[in-house]
DSSP file (Angstrom, degrees, kcal/mol; ACC not computed):
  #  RESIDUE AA STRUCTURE BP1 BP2  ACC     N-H-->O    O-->H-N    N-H-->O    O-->H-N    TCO  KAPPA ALPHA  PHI   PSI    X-CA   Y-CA   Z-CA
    1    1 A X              0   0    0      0, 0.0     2,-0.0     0, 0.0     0, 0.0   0.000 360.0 360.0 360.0 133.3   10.7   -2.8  -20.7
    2    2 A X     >  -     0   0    0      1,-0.0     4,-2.0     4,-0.0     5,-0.1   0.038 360.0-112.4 -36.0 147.4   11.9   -0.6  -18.2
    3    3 A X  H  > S+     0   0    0      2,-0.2     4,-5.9     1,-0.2     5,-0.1   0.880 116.9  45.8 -60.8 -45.9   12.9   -1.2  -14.6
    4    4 A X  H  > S+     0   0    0      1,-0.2     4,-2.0     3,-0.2    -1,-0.2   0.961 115.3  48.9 -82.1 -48.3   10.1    0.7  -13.0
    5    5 A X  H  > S+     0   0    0      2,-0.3     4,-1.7     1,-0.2    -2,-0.2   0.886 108.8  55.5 -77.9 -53.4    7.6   -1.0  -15.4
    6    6 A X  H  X S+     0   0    0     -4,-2.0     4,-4.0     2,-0.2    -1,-0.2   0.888 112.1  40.8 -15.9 -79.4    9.1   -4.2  -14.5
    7    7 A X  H >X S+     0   0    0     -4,-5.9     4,-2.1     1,-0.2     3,-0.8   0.995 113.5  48.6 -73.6 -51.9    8.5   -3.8  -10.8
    8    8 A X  H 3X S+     0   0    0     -4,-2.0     4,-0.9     1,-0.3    -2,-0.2   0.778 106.6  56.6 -42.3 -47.6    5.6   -2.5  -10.9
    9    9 A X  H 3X S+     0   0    0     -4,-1.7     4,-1.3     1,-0.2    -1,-0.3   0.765 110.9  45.3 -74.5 -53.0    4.6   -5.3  -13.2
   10   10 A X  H <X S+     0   0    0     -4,-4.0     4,-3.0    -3,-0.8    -1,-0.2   0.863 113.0  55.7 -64.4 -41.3    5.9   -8.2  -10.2
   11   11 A X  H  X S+     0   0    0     -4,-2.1     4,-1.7    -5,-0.2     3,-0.3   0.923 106.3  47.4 -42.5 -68.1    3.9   -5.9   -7.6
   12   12 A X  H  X S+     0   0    0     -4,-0.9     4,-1.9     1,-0.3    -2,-0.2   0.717 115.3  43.0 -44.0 -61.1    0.8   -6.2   -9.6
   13   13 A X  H  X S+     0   0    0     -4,-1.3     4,-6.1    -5,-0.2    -1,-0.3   0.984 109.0  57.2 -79.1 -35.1    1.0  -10.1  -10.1
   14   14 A X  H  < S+     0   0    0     -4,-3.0    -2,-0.2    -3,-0.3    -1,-0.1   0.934 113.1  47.3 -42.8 -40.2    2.1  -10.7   -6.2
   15   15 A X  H >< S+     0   0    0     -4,-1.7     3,-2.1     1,-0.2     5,-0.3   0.955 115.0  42.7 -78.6 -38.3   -1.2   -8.9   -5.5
   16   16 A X  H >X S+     0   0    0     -4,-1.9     4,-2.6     1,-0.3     3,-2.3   0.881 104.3  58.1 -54.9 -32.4   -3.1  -10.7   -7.8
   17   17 A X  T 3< S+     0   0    0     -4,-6.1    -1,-0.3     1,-0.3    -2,-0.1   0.136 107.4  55.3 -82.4  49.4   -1.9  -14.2   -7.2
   18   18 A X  T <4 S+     0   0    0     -3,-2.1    -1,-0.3    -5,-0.1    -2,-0.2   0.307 105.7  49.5-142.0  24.0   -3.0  -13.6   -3.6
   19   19 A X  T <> S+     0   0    0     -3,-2.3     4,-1.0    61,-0.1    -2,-0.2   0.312 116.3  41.6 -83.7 -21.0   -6.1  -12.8   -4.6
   20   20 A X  T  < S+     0   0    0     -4,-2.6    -3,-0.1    -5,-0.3    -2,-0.1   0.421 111.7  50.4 -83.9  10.3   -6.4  -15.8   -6.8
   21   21 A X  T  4 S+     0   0    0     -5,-0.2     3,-0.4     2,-0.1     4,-0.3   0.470 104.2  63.9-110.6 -17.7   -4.9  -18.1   -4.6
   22   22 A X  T >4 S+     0   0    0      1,-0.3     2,-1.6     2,-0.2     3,-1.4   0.908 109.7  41.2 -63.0 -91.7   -7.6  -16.6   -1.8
   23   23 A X  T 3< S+     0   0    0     -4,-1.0    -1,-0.3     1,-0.4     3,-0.1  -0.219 106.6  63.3-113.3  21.9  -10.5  -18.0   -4.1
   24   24 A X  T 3  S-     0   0    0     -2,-1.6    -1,-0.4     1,-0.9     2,-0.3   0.549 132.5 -64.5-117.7 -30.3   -8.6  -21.3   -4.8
   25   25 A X  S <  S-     0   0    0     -3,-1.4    -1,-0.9    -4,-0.3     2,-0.4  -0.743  77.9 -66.7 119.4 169.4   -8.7  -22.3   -0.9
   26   26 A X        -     0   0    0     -2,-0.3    -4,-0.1    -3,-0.1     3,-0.1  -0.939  52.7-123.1-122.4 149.4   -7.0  -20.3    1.6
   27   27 A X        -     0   0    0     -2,-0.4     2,-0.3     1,-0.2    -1,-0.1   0.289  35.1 -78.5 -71.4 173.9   -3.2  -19.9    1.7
   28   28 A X    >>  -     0   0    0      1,-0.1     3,-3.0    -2,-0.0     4,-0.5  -0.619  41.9-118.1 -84.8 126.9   -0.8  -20.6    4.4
   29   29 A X  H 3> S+     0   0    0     -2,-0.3     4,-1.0     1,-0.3     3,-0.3   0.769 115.0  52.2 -45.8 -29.3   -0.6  -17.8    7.0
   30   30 A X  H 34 S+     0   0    0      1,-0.2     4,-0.5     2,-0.2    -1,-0.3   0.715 108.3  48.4 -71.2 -15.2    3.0  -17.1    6.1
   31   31 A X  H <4 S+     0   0    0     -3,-3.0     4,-0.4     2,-0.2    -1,-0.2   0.326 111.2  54.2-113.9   5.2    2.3  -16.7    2.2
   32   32 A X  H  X S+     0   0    0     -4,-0.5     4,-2.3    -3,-0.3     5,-0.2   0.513 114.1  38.3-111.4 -29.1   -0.6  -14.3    3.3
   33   33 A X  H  X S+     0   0    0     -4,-1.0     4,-0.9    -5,-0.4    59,-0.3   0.789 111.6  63.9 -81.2  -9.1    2.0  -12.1    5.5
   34   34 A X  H  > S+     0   0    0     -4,-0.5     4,-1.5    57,-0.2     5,-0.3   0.902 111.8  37.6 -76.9 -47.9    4.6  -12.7    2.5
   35   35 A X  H  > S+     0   0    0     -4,-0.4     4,-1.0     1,-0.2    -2,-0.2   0.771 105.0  58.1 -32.1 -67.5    2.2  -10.9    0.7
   36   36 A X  H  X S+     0   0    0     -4,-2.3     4,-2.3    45,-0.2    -1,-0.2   0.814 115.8  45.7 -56.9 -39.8    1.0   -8.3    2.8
   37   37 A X  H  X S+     0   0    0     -4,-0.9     4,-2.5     1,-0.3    -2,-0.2   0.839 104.1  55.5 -89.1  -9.6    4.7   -7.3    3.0
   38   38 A X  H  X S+     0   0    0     -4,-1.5     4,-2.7     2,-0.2    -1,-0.3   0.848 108.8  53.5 -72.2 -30.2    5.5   -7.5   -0.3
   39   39 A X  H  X S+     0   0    0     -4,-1.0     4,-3.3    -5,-0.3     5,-0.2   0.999 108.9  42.3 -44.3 -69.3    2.5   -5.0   -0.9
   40   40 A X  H >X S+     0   0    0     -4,-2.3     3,-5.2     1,-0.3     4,-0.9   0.915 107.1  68.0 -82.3 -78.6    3.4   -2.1    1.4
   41   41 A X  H 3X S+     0   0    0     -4,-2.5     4,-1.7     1,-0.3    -1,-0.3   0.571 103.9  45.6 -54.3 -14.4    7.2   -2.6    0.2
   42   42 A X  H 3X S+     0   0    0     -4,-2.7     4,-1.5     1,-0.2    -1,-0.3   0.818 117.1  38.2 -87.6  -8.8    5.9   -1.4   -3.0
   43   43 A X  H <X S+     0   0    0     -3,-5.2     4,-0.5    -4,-3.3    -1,-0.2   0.730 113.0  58.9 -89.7  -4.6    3.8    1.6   -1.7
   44   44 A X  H  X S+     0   0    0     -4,-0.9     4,-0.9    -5,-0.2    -1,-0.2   0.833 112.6  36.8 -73.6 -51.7    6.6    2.1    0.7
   45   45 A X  H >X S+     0   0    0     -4,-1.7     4,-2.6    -5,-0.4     3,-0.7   0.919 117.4  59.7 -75.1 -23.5    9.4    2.5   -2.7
   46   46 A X  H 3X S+     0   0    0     -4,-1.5     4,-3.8     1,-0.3    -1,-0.2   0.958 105.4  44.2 -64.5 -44.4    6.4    4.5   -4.5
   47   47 A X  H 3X S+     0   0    0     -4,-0.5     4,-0.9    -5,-0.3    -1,-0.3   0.604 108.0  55.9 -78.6  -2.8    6.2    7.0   -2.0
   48   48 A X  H <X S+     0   0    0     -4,-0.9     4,-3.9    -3,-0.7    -1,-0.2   0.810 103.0  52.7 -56.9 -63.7    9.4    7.3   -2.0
   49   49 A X  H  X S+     0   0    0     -4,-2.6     4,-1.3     1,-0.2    -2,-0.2   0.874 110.5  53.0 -18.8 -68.0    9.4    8.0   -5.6
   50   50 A X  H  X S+     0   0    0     -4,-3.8     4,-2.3     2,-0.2     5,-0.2   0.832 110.2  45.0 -28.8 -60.3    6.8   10.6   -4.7
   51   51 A X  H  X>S+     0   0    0     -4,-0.9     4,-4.2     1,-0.2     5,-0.6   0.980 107.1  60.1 -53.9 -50.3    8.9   12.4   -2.0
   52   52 A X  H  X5S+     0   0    0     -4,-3.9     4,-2.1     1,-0.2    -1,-0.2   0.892 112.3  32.5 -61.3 -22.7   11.6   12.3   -4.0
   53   53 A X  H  <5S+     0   0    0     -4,-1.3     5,-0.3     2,-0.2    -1,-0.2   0.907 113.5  58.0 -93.1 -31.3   10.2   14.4   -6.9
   54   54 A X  H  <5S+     0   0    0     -4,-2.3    -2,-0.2     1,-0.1    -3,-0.2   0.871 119.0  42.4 -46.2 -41.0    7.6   16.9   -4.6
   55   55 A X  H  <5S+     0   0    0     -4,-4.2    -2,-0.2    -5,-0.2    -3,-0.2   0.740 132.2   5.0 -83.3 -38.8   11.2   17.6   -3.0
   56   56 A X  S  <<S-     0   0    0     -4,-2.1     2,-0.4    -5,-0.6     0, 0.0  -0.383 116.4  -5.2-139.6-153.5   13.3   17.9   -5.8
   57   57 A X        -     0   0    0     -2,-0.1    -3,-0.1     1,-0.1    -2,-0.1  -0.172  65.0-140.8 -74.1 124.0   12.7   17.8   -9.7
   58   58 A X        +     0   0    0     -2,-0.4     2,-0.3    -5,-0.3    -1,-0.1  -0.137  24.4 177.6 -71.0 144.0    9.7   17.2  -10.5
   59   59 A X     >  -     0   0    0      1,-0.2     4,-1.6    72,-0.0     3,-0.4  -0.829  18.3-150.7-159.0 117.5    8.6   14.9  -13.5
   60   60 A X  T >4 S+     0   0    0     -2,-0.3     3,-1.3     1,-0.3     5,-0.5   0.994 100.0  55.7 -49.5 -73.7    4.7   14.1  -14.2
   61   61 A X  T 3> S+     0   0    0      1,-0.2     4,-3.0     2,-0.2    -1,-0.3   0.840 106.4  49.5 -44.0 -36.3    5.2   11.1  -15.6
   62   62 A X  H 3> S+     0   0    0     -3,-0.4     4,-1.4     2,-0.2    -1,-0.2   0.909 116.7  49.0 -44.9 -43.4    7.3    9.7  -12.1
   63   63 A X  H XX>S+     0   0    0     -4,-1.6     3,-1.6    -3,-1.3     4,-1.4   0.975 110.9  42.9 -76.8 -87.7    4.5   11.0  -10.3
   64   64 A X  H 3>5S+     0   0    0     62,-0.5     4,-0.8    -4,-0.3    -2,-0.2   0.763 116.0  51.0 -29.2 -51.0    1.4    9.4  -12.4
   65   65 A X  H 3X5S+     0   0    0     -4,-3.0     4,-2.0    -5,-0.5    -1,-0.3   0.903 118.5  37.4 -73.6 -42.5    3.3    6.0  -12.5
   66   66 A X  H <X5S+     0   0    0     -3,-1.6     4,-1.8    -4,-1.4    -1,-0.3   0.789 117.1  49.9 -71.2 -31.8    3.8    6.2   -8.6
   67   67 A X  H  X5S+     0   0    0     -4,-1.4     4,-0.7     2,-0.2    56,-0.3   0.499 112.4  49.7 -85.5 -15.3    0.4    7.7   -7.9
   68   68 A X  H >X<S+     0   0    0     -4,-0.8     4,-1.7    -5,-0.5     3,-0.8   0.936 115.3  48.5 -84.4 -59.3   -1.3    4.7  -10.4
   69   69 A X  H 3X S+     0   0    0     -4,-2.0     4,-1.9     1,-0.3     5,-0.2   0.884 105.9  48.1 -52.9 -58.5    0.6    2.3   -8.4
   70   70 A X  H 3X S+     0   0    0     -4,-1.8     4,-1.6     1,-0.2    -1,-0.3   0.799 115.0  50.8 -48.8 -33.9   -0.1    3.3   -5.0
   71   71 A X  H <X S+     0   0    0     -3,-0.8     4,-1.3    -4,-0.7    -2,-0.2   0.759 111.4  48.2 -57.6 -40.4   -4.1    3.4   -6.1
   72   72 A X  H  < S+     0   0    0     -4,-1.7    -2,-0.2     2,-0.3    -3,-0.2   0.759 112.3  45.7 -76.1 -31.5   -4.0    0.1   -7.5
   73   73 A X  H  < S+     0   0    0     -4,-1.9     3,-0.5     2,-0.2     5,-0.4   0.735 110.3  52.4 -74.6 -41.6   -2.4   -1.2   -4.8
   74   74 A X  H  < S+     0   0    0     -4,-1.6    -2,-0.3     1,-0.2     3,-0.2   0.623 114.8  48.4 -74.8 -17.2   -4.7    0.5   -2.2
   75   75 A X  S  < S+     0   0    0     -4,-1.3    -1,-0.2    -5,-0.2    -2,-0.2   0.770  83.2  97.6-109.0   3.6   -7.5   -0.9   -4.1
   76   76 A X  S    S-     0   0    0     -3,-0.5    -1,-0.1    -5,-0.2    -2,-0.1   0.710 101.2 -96.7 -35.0 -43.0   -6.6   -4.5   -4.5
   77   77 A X    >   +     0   0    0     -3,-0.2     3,-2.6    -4,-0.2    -1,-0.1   0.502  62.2 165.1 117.6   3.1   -8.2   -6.0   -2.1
   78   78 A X  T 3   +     0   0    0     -5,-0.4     4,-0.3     1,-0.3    -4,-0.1   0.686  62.3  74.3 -66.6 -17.7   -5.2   -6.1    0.4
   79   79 A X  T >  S+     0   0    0      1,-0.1     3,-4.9     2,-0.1    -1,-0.3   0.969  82.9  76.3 -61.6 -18.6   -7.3   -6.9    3.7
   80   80 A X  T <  S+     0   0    0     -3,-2.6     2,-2.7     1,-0.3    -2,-0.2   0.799  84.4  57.4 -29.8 -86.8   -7.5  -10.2    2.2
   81   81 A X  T 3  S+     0   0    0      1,-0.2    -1,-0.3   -63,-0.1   -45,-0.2   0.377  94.7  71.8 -53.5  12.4   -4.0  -10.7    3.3
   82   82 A X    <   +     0   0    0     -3,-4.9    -1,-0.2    -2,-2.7    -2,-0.1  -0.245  69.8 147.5-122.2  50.3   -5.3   -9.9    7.0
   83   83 A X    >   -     0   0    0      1,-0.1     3,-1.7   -54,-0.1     4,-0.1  -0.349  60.3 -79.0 -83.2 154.9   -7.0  -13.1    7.2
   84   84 A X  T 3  S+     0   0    0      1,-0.2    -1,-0.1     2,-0.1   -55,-0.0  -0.169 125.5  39.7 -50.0 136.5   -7.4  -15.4   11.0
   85   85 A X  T 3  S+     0   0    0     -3,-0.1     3,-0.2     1,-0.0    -1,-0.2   0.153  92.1  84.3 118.8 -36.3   -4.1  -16.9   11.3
   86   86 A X    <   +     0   0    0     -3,-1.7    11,-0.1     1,-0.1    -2,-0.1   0.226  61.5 104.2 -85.5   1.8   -1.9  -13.7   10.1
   87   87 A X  S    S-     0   0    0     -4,-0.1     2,-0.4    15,-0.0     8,-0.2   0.935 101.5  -7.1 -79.9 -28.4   -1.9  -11.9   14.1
   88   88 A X  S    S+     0   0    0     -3,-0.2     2,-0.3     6,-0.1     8,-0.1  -0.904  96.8  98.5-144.4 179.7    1.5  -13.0   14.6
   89   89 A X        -     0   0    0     -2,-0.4     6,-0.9     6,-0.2     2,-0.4  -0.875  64.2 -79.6 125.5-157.5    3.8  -15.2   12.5
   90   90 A X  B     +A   94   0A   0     -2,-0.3     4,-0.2     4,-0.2   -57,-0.2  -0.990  35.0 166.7-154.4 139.2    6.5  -14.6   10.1
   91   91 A X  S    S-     0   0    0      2,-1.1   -57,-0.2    -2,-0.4     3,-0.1   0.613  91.3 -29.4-110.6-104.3    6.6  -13.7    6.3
   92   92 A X  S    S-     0   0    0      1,-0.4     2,-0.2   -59,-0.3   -58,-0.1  -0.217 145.9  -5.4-119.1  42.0    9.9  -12.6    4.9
   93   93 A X  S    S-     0   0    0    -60,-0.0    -2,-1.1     0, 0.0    -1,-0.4  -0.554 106.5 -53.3 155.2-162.5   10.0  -11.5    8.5
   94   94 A X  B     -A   90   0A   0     -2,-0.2     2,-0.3    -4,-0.2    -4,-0.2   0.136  65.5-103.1 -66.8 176.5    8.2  -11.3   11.5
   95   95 A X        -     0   0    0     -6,-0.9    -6,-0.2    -8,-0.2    -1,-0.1  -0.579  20.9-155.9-101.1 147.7    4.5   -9.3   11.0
   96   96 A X        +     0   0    0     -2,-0.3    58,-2.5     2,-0.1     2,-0.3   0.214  56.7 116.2-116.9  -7.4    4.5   -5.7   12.4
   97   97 A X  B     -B  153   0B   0     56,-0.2    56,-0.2   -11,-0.1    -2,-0.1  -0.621  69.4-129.5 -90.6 148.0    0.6   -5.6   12.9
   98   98 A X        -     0   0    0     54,-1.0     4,-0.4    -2,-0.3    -1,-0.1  -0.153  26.3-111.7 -86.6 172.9   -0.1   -5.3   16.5
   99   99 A X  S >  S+     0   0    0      1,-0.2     3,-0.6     2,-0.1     4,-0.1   0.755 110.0  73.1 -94.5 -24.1   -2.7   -8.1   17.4
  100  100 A X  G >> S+     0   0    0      1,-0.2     3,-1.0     2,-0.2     4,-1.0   0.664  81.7  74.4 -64.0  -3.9   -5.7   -5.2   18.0
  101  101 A X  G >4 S+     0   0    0      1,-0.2     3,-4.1     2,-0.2    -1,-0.2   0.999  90.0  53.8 -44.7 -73.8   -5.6   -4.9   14.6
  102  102 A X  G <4 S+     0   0    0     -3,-0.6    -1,-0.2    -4,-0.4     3,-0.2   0.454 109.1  42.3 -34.4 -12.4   -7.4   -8.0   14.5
  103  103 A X  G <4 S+     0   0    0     -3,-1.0    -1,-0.3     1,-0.2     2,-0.3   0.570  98.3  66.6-142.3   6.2  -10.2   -7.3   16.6
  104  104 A X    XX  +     0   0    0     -3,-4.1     4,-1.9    -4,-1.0     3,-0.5  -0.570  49.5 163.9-132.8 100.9  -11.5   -3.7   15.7
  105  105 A X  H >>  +     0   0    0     -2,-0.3     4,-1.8     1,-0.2     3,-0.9   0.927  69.3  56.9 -46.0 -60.2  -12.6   -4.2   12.5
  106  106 A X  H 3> S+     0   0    0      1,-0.2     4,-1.3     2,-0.2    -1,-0.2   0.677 107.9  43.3 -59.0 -23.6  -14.5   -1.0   12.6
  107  107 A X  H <> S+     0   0    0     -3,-0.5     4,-1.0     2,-0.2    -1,-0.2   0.763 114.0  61.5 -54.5 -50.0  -11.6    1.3   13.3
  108  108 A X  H <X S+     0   0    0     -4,-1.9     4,-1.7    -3,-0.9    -2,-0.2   0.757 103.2  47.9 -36.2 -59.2   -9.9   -0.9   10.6
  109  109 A X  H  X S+     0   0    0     -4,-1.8     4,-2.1     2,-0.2    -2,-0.2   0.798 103.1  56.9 -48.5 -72.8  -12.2    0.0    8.2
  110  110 A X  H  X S+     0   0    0     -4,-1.3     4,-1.4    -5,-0.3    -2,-0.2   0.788 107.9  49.5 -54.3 -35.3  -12.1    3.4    8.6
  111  111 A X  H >X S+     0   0    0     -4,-1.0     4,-3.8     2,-0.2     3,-1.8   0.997 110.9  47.0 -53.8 -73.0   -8.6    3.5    8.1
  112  112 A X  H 3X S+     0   0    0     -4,-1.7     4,-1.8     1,-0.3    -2,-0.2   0.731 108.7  59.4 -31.6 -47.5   -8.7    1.5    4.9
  113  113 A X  H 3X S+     0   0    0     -4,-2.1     4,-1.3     2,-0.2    -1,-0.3   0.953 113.6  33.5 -68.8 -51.4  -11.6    3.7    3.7
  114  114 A X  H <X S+     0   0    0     -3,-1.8     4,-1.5    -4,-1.4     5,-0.3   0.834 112.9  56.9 -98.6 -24.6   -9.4    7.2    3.9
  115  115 A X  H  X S+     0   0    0     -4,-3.8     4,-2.3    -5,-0.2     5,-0.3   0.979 114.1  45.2 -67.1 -42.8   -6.0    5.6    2.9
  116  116 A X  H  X S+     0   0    0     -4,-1.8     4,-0.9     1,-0.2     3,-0.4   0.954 118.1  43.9 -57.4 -49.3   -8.4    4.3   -0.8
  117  117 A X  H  X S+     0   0    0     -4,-1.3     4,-3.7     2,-0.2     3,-0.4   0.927 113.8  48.4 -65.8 -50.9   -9.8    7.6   -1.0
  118  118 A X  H  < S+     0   0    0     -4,-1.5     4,-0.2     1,-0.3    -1,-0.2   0.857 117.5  51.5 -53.9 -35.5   -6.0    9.6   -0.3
  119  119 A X  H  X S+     0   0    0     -4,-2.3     4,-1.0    -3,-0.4    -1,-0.3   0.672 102.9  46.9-104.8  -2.6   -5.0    7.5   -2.7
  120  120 A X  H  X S+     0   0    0     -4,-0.9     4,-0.9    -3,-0.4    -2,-0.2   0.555 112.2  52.0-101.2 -17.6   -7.1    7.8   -5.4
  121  121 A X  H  X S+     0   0    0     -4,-3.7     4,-1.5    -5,-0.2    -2,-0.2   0.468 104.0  57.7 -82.1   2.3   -7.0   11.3   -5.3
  122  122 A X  H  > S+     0   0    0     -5,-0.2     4,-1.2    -4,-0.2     5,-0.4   0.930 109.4  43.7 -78.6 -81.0   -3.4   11.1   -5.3
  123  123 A X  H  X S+     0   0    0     -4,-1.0     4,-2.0     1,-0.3    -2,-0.1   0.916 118.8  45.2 -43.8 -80.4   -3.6    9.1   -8.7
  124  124 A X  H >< S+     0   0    0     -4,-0.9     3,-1.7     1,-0.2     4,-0.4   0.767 118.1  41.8 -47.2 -58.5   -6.4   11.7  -10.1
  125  125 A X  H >< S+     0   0    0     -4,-1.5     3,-2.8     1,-0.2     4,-0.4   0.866 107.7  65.1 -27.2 -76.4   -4.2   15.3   -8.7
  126  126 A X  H 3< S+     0   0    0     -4,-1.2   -62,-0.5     1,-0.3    -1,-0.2   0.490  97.5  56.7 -95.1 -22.0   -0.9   13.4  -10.1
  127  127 A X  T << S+     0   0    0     -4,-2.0    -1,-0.3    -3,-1.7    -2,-0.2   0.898  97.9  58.5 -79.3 -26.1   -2.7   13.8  -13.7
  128  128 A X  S <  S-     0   0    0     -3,-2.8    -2,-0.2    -4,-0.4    -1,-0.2   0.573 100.0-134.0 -73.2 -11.5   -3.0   17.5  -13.7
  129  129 A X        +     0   0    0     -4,-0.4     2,-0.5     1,-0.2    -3,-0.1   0.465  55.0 143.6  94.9 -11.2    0.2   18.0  -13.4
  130  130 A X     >  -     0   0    0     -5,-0.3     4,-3.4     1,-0.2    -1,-0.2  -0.443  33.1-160.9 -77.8 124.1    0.2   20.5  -10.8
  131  131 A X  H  > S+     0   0    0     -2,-0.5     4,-2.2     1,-0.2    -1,-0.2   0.911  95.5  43.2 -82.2 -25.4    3.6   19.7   -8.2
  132  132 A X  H  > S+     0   0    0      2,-0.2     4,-5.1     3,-0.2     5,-0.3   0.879 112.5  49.6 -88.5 -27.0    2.3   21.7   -5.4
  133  133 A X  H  > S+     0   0    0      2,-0.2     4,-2.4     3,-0.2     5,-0.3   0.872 119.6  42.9 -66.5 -38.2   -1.5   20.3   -5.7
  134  134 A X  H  X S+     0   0    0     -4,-3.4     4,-3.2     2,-0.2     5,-0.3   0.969 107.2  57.2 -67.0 -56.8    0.4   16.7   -5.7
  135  135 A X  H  X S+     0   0    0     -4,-2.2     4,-1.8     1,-0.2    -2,-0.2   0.828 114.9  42.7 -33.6 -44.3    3.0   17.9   -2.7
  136  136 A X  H  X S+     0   0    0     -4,-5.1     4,-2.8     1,-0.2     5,-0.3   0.978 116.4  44.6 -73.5 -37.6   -0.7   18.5   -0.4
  137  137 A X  H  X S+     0   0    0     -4,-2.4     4,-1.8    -5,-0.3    -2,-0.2   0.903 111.2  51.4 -70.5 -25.8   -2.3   15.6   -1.5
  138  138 A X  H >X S+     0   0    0     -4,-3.2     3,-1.5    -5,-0.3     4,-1.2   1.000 108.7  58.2 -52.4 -67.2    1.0   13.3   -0.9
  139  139 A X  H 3X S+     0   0    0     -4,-1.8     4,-1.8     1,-0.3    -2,-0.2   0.774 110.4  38.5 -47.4 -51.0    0.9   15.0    2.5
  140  140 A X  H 3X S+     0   0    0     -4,-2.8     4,-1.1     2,-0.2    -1,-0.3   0.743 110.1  58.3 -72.4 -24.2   -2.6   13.6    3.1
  141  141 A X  H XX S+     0   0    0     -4,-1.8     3,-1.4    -3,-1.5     4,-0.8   0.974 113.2  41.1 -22.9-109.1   -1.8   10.3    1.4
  142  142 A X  H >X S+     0   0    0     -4,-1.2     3,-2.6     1,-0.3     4,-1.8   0.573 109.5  58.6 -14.7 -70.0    1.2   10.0    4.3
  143  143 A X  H >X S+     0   0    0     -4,-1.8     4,-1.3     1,-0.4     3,-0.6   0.770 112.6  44.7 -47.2 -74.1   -1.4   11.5    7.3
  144  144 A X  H << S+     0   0    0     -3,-1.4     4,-0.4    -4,-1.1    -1,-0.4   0.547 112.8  45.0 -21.4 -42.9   -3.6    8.4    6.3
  145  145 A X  H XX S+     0   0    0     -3,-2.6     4,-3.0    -4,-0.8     3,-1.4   0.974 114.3  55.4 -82.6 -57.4   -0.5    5.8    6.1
  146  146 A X  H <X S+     0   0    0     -4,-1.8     4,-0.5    -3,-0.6    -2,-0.2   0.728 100.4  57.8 -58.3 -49.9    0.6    7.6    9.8
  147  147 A X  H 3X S+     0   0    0     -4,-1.3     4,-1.3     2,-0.2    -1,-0.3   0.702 107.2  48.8 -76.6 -18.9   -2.8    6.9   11.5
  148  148 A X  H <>>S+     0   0    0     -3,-1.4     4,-1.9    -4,-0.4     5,-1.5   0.807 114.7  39.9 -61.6 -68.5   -2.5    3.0   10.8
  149  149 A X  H  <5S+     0   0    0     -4,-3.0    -2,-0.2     3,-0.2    -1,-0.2   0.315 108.4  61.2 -90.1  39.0    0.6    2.5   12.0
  150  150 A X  H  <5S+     0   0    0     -4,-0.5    -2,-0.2    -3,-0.1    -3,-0.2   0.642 124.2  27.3 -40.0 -68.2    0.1    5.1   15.3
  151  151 A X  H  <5S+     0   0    0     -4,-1.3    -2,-0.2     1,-0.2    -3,-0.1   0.580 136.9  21.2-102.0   8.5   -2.7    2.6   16.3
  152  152 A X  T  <5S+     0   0    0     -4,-1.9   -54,-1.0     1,-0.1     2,-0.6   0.734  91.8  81.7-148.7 -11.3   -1.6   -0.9   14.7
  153  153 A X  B   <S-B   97   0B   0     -5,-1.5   -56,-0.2   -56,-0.2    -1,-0.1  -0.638  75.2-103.4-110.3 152.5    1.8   -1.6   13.8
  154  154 A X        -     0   0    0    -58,-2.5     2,-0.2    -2,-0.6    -1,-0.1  -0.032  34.5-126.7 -24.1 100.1    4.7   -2.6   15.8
  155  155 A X              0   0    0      1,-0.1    -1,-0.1    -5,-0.1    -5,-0.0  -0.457 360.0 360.0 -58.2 133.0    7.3    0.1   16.6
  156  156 A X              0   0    0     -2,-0.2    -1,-0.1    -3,-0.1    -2,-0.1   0.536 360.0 360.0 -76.1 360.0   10.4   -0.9   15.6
């Protein structure tokens, strides 16, 4: 098995056992921010993936395997990990969500709603093959990622 298959493969169980560990009782606020961060570092190294081949040589399959992952991960279930208890605290280090997060759901919502859609056209473009069709839809992906953290995370 392959490196990329590998990680993906540990992504893919972090997010499940924290949805099975939801439905067992609920977890310790740190192991639900452990989570959360473990998440976005893999759609953070996917999209990376992404850039790097939209920018330079392109190879379909890099792109479908980062465009599956990022979908899979944006449909997981991840507000789970933005349960009461998570506004501030520490994971495998402090939480970067602002504390309004926490309190406008509907705004919240709306986010979460166009980053699953951006990203599940991502996954569906990423099959045809086409690099410039992926390069806009990446670009709308990103716009989507950009409007979450403008109004909820921590500037570094």
């Amino acid at each position: 098995m392959n490196k990329s298959v590998k990680s993906i493969l540990a992504a893919m169980i972090v997010v499940a056992s924290a949805g099975a560990l939801a439905q067992q009782g609920q977890p310790k606020p740190e192991n639900l921010i452990k989570w959360r961060q473990s998440a976005y570092q893999v759609l953070a190294w996917n999209s990376g993936r992404l850039k790097a081949n939209v920018d330079g040589q392109y190879n379909k399959d890099e792109v479908v395997k980062a465009a599956n992952t990022i979908a899979a991960i944006a449909n997981s279930g991840l507000g789970a990990l933005f349960a009461a208890g998570t506004e501030q605290g520490k994971g495998w280090h402090d939480t970067s969500t602002k504390p309004e997060f926490f309190k406008d759901a509907h705004r919240v919502g709306e986010l979460a709603g166009n980053f699953n859609k951006e990203a599940n056209e991502l996954a569906k473009v990423a099959v045809a093959g086409d690099a410039a069709a992926v390069k806009e839809q990446f670009g709308k992906l990103g716009k989507s990622c950009k409007a979450c953290h403008d109004d909820f995370k921590i500037k570094d």
